[in-house]
Backbone of each chain as ProteinMPNN parsed JSONL, in Angstrom:
{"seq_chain_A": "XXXXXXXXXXXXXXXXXXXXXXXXXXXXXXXXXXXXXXXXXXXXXXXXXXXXXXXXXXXXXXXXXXXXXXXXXXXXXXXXXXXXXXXXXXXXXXXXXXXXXXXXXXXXXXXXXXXXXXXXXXXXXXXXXXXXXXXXXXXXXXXXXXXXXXXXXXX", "coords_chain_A": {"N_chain_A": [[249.421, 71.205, 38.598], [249.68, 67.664, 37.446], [246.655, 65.434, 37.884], [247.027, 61.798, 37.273], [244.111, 60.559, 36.213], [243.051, 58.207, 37.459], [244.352, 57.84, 39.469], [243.257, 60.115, 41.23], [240.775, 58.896, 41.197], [241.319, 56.71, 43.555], [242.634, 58.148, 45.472], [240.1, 59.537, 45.854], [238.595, 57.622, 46.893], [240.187, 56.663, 49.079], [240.167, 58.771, 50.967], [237.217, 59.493, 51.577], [237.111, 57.015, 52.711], [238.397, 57.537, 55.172], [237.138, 59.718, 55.954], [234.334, 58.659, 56.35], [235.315, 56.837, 58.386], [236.011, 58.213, 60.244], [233.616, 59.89, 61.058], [231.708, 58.239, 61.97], [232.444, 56.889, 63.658], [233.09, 59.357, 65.397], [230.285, 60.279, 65.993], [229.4, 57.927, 67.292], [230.718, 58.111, 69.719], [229.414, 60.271, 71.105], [226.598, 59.339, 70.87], [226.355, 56.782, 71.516], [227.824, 56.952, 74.085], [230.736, 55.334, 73.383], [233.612, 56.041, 73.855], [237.151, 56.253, 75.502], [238.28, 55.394, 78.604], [237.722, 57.344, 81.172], [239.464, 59.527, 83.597], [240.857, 58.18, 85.954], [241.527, 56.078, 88.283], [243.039, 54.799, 91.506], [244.631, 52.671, 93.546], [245.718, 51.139, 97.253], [246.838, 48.271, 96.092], [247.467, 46.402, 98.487], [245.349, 46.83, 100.126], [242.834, 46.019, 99.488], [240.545, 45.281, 100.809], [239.881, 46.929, 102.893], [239.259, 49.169, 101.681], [237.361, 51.571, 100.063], [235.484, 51.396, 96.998], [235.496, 48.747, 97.466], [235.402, 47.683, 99.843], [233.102, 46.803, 100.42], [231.918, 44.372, 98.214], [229.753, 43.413, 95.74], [226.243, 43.281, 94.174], [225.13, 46.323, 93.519], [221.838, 48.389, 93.472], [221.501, 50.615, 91.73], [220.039, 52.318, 90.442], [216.741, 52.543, 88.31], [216.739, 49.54, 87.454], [219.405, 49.497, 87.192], [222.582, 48.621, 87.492], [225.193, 48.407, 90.31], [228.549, 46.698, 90.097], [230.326, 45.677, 92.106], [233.232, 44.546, 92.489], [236.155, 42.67, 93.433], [239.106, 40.971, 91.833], [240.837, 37.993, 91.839], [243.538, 35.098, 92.645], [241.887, 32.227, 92.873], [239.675, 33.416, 91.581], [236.456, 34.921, 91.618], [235.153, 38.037, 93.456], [231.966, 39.389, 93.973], [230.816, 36.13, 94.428], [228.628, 34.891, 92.461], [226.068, 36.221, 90.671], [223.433, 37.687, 90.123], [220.919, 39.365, 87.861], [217.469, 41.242, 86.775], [216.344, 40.746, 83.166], [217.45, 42.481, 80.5], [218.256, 44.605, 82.52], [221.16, 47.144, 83.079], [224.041, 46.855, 84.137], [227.112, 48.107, 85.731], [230.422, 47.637, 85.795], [232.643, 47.831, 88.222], [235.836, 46.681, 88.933], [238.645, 45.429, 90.353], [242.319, 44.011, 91.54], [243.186, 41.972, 93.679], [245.49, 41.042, 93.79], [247.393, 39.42, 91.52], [247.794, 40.495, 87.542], [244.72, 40.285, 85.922], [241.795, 38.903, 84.131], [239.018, 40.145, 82.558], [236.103, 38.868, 81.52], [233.412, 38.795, 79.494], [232.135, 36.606, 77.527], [230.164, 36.946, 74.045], [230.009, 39.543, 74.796], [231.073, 42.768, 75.119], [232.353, 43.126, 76.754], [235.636, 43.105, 77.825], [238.101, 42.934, 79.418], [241.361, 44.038, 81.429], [242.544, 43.881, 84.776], [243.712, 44.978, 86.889], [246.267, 45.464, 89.582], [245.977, 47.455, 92.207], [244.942, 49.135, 89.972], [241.53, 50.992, 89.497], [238.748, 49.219, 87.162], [236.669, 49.575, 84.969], [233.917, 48.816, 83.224], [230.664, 48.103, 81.049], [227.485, 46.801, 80.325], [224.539, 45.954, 78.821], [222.102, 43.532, 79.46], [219.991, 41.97, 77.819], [219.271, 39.438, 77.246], [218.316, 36.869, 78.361], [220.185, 34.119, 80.503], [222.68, 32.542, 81.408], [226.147, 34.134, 81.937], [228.83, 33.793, 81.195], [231.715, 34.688, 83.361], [234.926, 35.083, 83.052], [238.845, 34.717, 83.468], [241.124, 35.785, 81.382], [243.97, 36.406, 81.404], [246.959, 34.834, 81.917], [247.433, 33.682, 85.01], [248.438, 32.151, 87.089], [248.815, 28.79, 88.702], [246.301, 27.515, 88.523], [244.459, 29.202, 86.721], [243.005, 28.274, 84.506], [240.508, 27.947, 85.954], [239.279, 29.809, 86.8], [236.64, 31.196, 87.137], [233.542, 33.321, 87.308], [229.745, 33.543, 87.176], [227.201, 35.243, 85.675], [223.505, 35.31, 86.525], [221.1, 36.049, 83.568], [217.865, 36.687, 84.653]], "CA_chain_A": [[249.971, 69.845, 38.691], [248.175, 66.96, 36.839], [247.383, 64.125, 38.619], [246.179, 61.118, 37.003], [242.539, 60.102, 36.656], [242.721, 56.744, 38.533], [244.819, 58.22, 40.805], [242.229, 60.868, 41.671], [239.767, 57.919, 41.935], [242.135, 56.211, 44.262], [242.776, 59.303, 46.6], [238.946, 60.418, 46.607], [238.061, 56.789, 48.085], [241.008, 56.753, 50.373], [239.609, 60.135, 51.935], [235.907, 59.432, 51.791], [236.445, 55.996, 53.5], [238.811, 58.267, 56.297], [235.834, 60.772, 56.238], [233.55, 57.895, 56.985], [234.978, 56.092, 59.926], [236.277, 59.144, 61.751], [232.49, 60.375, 61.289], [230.618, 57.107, 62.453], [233.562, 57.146, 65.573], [232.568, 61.017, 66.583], [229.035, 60.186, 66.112], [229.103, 56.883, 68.333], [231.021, 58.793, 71.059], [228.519, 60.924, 71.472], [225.34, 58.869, 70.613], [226.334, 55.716, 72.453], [228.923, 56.764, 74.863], [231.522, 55.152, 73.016], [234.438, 56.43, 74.484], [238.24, 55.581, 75.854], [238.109, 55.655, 79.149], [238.581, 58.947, 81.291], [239.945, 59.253, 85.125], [242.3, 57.394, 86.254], [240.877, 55.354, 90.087], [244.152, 53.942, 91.981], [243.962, 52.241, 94.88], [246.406, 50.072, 97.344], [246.791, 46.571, 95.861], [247.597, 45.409, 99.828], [244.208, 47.451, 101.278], [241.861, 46.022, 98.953], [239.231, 44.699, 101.699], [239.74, 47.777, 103.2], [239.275, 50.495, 100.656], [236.14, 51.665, 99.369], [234.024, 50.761, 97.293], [235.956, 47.382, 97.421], [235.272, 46.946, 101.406], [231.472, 45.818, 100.459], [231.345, 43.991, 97.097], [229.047, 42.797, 95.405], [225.87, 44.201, 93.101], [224.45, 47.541, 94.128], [221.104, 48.663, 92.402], [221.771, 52.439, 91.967], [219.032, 53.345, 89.433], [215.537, 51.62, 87.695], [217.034, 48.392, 86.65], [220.168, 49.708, 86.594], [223.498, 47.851, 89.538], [227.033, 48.736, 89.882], [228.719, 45.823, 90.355], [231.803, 45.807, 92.624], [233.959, 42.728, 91.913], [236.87, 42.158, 93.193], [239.681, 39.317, 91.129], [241.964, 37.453, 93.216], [243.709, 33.792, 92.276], [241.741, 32.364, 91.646], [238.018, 33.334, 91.187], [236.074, 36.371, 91.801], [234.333, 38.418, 94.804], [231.165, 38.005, 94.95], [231.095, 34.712, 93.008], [227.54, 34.694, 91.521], [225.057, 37.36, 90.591], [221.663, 37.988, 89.552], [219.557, 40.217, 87.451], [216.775, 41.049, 85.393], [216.368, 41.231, 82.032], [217.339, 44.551, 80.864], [219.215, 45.371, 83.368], [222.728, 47.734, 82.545], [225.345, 46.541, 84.78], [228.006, 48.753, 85.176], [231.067, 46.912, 86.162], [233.993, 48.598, 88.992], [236.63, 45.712, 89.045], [240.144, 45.853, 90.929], [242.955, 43.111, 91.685], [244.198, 42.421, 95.116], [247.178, 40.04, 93.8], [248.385, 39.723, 89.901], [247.016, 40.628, 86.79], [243.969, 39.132, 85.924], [241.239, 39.25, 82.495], [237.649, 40.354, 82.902], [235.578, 38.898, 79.765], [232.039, 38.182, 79.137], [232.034, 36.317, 76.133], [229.163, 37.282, 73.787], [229.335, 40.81, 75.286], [232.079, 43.534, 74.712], [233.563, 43.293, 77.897], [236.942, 42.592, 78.175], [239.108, 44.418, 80.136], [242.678, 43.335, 82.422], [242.163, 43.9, 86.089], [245.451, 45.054, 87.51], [246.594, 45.544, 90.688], [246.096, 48.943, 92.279], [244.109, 50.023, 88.995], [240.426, 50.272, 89.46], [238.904, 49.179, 85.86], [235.089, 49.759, 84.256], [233.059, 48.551, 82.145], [229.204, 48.47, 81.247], [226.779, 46.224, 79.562], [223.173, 45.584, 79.233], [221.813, 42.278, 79.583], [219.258, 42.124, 77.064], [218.868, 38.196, 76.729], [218.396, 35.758, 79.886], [220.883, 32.966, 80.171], [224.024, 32.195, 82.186], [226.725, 34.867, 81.32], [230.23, 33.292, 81.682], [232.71, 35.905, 83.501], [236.236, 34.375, 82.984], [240.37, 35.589, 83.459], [242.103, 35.726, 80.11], [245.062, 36.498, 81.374], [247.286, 33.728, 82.854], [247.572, 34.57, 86.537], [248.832, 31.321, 87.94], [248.516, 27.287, 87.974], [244.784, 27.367, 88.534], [243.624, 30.065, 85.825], [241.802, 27.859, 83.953], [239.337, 28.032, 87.09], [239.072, 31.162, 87.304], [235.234, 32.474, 86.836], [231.931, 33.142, 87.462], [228.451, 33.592, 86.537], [226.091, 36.176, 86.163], [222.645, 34.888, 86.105], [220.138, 37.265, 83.499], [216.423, 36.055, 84.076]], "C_chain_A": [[248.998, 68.852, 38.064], [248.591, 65.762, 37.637], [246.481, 63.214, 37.809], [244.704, 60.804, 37.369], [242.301, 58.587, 37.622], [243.293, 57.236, 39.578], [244.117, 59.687, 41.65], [241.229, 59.904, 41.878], [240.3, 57.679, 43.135], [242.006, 57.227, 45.576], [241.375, 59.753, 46.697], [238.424, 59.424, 47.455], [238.464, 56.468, 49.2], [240.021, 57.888, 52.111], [238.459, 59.965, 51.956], [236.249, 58.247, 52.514], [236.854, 56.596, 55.375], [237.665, 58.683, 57.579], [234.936, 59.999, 56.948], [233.88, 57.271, 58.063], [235.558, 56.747, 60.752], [235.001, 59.515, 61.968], [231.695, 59.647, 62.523], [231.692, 56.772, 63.712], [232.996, 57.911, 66.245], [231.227, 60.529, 66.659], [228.461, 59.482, 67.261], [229.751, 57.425, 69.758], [229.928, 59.387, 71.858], [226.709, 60.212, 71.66], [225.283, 57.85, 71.192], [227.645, 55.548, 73.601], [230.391, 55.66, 74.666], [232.433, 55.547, 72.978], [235.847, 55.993, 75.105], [237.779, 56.169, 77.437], [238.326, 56.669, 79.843], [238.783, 58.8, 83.007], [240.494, 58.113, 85.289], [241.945, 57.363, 88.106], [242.742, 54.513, 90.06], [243.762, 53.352, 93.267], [245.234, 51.137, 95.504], [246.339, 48.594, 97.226], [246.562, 45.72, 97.292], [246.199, 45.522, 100.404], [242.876, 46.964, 100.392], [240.156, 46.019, 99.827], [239.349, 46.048, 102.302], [239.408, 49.038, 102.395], [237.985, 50.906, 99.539], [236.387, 51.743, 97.595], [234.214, 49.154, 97.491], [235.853, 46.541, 98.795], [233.89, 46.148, 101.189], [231.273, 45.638, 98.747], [230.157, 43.793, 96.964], [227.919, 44.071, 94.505], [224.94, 45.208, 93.887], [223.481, 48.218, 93.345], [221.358, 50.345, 92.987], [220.788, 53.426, 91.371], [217.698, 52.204, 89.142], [216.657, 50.641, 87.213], [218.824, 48.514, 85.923], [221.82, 49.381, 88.033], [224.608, 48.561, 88.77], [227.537, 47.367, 90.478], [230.163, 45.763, 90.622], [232.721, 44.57, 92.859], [235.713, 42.736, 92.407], [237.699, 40.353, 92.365], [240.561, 38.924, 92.152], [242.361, 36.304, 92.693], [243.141, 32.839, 93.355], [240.096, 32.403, 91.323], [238.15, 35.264, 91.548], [235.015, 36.798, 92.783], [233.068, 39.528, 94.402], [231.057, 36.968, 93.55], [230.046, 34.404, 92.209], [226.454, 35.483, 91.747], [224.227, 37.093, 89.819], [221.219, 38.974, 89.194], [218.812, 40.096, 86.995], [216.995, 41.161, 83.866], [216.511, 42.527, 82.02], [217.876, 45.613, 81.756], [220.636, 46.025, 82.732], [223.301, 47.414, 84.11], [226.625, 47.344, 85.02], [229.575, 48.133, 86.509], [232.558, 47.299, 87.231], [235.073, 47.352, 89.299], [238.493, 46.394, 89.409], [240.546, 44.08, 91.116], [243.205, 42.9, 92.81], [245.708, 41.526, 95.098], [247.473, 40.67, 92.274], [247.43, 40.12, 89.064], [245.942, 40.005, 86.532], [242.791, 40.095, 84.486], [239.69, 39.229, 83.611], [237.058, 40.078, 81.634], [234.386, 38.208, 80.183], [232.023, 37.735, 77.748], [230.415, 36.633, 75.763], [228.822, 38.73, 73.97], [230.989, 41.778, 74.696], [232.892, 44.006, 75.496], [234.497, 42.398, 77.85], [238.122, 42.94, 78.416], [240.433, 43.446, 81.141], [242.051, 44.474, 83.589], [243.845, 43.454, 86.573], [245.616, 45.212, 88.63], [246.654, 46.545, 91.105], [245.425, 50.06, 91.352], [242.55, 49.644, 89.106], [239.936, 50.454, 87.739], [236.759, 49.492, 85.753], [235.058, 49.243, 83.261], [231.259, 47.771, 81.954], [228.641, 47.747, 80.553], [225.555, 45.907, 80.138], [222.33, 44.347, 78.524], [220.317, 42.486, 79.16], [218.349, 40.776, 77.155], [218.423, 37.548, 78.029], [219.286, 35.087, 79.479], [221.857, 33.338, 81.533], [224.863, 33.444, 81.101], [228.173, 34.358, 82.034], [231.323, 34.638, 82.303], [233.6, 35.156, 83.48], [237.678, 35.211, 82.749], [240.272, 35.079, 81.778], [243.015, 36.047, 80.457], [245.599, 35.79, 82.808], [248.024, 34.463, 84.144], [247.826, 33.353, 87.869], [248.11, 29.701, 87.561], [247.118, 26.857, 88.043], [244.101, 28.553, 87.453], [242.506, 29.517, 85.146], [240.678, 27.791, 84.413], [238.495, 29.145, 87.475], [237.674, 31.753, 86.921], [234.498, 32.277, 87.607], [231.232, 33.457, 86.568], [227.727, 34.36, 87.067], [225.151, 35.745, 85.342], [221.49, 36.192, 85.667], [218.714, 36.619, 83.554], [215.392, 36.518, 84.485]], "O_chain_A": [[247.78, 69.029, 38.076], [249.654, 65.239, 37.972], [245.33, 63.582, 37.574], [244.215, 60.791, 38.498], [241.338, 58.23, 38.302], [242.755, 57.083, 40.674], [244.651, 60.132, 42.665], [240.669, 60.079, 42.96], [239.843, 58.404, 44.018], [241.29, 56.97, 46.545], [241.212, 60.464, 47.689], [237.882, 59.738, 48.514], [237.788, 56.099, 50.161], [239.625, 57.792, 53.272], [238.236, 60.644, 52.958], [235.415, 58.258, 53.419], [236.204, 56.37, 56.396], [237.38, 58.459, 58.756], [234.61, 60.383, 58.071], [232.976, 57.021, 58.86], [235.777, 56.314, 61.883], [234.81, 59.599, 63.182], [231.239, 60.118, 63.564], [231.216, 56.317, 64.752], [232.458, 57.687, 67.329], [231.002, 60.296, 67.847], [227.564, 59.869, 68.009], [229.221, 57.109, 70.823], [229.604, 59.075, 73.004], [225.861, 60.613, 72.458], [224.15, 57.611, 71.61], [228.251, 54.523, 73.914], [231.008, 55.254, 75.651], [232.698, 55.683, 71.784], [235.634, 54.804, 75.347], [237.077, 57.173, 77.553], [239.259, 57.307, 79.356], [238.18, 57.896, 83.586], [240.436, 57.145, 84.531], [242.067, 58.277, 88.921], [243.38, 53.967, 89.16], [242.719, 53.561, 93.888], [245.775, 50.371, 94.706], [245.88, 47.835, 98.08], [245.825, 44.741, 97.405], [245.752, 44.593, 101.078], [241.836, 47.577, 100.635], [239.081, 46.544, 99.536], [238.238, 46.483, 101.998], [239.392, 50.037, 103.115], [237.859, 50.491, 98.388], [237.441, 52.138, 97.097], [233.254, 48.401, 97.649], [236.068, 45.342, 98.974], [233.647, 45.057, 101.703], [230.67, 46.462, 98.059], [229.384, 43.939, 97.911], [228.262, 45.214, 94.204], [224.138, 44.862, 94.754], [223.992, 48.789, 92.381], [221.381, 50.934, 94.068], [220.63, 54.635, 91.543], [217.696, 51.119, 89.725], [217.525, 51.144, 86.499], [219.338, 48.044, 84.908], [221.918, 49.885, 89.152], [224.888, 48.992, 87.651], [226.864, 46.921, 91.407], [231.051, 45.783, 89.77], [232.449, 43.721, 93.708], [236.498, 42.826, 91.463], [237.233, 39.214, 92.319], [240.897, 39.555, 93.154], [241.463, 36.014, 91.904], [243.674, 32.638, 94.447], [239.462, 31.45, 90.869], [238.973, 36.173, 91.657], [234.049, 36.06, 92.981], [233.403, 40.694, 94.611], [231.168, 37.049, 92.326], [230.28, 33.691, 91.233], [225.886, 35.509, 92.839], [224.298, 36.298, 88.881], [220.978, 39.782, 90.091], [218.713, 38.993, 86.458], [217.992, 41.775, 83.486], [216.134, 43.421, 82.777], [217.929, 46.843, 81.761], [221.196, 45.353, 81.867], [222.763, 47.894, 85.108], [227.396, 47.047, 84.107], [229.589, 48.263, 87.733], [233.613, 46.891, 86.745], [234.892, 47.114, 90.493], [239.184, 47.305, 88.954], [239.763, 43.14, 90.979], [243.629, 43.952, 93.289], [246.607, 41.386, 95.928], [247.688, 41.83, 91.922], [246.274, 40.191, 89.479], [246.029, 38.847, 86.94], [242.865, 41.247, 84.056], [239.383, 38.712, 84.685], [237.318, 40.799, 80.671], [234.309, 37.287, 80.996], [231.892, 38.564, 76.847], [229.527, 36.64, 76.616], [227.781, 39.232, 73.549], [231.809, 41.275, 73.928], [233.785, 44.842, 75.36], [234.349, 41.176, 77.833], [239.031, 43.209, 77.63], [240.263, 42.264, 81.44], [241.378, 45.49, 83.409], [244.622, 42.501, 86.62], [244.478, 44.991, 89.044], [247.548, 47.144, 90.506], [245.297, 51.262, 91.583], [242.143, 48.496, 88.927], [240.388, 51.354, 87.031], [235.933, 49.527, 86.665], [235.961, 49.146, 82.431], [230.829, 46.97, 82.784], [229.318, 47.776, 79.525], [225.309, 45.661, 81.319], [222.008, 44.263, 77.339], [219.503, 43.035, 79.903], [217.118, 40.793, 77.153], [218.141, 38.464, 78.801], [219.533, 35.122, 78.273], [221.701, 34.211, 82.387], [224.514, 33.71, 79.951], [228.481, 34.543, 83.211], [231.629, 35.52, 81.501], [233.228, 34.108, 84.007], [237.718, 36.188, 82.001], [239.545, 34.255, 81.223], [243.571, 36.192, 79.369], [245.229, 35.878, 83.979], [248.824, 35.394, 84.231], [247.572, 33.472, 89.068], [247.309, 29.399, 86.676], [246.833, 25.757, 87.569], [242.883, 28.619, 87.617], [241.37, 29.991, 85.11], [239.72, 27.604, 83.663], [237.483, 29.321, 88.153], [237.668, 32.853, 86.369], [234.497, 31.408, 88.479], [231.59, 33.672, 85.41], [227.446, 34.479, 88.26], [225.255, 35.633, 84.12], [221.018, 37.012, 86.454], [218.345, 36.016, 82.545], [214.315, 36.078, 84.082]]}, "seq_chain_B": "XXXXXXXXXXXXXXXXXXXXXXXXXXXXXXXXXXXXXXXXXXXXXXXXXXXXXXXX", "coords_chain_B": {"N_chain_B": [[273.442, 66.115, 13.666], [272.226, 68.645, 13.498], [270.175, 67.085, 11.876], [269.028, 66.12, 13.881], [268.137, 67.745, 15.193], [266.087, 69.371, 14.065], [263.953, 67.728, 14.242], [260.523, 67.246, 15.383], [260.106, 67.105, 19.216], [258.491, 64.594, 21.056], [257.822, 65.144, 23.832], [258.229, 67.695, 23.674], [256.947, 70.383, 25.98], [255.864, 72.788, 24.669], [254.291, 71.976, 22.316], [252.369, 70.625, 23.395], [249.673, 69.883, 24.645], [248.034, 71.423, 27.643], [246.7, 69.719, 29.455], [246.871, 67.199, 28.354], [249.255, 65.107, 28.999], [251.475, 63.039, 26.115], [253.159, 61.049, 27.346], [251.635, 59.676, 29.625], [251.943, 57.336, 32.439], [250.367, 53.806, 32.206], [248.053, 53.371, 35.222], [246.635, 51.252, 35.685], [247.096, 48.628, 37.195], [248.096, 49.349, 39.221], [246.063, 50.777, 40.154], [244.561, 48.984, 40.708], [245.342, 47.407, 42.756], [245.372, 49.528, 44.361], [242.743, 49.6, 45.563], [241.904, 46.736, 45.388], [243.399, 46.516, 48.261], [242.022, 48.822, 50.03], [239.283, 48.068, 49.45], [239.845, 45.573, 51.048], [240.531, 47.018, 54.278], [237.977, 48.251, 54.042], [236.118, 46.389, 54.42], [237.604, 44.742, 56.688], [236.796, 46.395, 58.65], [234.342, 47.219, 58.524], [233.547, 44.037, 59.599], [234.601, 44.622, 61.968], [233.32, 46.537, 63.273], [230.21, 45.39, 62.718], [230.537, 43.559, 64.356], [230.963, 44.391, 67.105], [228.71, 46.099, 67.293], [226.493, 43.834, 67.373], [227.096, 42.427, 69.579], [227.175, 44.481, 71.264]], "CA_chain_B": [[273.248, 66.666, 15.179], [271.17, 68.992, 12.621], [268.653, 66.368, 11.416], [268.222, 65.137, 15.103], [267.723, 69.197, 16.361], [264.588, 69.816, 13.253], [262.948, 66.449, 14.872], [259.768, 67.494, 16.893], [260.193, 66.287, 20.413], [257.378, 63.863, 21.94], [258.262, 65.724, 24.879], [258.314, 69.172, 24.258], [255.737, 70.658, 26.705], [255.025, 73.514, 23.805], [253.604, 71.426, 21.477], [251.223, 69.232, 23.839], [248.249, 70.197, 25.257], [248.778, 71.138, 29.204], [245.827, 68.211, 30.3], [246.712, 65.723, 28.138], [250.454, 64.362, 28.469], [251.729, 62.232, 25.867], [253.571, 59.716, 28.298], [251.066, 59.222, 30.416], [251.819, 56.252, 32.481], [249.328, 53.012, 32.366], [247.807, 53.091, 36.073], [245.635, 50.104, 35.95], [247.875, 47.873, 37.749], [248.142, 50.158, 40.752], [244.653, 51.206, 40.842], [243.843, 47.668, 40.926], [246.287, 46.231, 43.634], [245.031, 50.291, 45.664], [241.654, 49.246, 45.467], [241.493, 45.519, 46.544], [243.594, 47.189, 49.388], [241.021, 49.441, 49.905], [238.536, 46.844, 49.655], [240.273, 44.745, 52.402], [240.578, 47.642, 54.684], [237.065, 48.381, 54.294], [235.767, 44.888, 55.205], [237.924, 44.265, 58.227], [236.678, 47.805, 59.048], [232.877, 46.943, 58.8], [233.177, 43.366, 60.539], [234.502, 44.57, 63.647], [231.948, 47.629, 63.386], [229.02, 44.819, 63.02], [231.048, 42.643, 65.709], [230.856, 45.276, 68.22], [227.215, 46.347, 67.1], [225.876, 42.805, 67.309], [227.61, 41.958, 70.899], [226.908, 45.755, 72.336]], "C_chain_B": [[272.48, 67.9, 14.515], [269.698, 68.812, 12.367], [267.778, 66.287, 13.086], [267.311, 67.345, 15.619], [266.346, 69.386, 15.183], [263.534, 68.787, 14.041], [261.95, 66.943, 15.635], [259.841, 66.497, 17.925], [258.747, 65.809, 20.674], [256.897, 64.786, 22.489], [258.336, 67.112, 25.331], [256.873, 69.869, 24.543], [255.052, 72.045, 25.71], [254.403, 73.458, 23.09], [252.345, 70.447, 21.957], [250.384, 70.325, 24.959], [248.386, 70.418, 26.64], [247.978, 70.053, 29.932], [245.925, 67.12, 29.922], [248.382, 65.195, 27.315], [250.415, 62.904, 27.757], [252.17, 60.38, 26.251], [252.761, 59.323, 29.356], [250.884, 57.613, 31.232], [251.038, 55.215, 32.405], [249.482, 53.218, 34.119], [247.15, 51.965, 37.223], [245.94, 48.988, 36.937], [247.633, 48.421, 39.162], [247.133, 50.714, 41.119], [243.982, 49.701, 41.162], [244.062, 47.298, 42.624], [245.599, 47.698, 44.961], [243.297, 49.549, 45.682], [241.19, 47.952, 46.138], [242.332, 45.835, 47.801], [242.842, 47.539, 50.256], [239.937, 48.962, 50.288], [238.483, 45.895, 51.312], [239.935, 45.529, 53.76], [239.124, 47.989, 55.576], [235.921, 47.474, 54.534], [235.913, 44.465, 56.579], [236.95, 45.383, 59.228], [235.099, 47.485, 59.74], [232.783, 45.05, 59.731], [233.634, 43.934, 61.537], [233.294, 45.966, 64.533], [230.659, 46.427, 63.6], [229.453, 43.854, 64.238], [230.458, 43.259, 66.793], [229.34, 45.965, 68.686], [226.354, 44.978, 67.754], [226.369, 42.323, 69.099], [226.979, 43.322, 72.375], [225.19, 45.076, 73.491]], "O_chain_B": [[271.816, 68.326, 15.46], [268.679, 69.497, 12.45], [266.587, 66.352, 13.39], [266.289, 67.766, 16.162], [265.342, 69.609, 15.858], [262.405, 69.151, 14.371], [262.335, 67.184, 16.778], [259.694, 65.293, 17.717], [257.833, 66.618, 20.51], [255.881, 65.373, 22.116], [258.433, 67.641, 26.438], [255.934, 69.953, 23.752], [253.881, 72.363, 25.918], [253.728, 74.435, 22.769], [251.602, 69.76, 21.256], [250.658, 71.226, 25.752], [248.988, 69.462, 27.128], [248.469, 69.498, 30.916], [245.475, 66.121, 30.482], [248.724, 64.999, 26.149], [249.824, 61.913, 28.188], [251.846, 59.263, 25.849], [253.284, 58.503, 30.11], [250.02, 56.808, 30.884], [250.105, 55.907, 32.813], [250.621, 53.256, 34.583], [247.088, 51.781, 38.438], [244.985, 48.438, 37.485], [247.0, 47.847, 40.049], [247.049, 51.189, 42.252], [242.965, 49.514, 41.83], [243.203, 47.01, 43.458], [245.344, 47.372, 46.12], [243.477, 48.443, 46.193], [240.406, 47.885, 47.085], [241.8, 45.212, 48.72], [242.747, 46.874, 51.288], [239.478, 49.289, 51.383], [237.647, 45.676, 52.189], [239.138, 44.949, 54.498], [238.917, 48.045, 56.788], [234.818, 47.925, 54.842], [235.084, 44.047, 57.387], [236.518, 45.111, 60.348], [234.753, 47.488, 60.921], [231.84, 44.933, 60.514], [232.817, 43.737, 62.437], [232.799, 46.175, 65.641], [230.078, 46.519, 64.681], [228.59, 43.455, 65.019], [229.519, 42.739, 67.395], [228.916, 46.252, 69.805], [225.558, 45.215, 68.662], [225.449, 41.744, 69.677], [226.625, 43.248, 73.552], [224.725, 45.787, 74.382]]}, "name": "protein", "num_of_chains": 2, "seq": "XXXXXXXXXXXXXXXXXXXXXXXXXXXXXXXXXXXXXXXXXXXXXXXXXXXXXXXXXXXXXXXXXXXXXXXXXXXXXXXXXXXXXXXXXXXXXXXXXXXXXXXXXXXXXXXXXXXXXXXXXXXXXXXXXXXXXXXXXXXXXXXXXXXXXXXXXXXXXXXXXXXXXXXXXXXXXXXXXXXXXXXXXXXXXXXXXXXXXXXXXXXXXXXXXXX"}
């Protein structure tokens, strides 16, 4: 079969750019836990205060410099309402709903996850910088949303 | 219907070389338009790669 010469250019950069960002995907899976998430946490939306780990929020140091941070959302803020670490600290984030949908976002950071009702959610970041770290809904969850955050202090 | 049958064909694949057809379309057009495609693709591709790098 002959196939044109541009169109053999064409198709070898198609497939080398493929080649390249399925590579630098598998690679980061593995090399920075870059990953979709895996297990599947449920939990009753009504029993939240009751239902571990959601009966005692708040941040739990579990390792060197390293918390889990159990958060419930609710309309319209979040439980516990203001946290503290050090620098350097990894955070690793267990968030549930006990009413409607609701947004989990650290701007500046790569969290940003929905917080559903009955679904518990994750996500992990390490607080490199000091400052105020805005936590805020993105997703509208009633006539006060715009209210809806807190602050985690890194210093 | 004589003259036209002595005529060598363009076309006839016994007389042409098997790598290098006569009609060979121009591609330039369509390697252009795959390419800044291509291009685009591989831009959006790398900011949200340095997005995600730079925020991690």
């Amino acid at each position: 079969m002959h196939v044109h010469r541009l169109e053999k250019i064409w198709l070898t950069f198609g497939i080398a750019m493929l080649a390249v960002f399925l590579t630098v995907l598998g690679l980061m899976t593995f090399s920075m836990g870059i990953a979709p998430p895996t297990g599947h946490a449920q939990l009753d939306p009504t029993k939240v205060n009751e239902t571990a780990p959601f009966d005692n929020p708040g941040l739990h140091e579990v390792g060197d410099g390293v918390y889990e941070a159990v958060m419930t959302a609710f309309t319209f803020g979040y439980n516990p309402p203001n946290m503290e670490v050090p620098v350097g600290s990894t955070v690793h984030f267990t968030v549930t709903s006990s009413d409607v949908v609701h947004g989990f976002e650290i701007p500046g950071t790569n969290i940003n996850m929905m917080v559903v009702p009955g679904e518990v959610n994750h996500a992990s970041h390490t607080f490199d910088k000091p400052g105020e770290y805005l936590v805020l809904c993105n997703e509208y969850c009633g006539i006060a949303h715009e209210m809806m955050m807190t602050k985690i202090i890194v210093k | 219907m004589a003259t036209e049958a002595k005529t060598p064909s363009k076309t006839n694949p016994a007389t042409e070389p098997a790598n290098e057809p006569a009609n060979e379309p121009s591609l330039k057009g369509t390697f252009a338009s795959v390419m800044l495609l291509g291009g685009f693709i591989l831009a959006s591709w790398l900011g949200a790669f340095i997005l995600f790098m730079v925020k991690n």
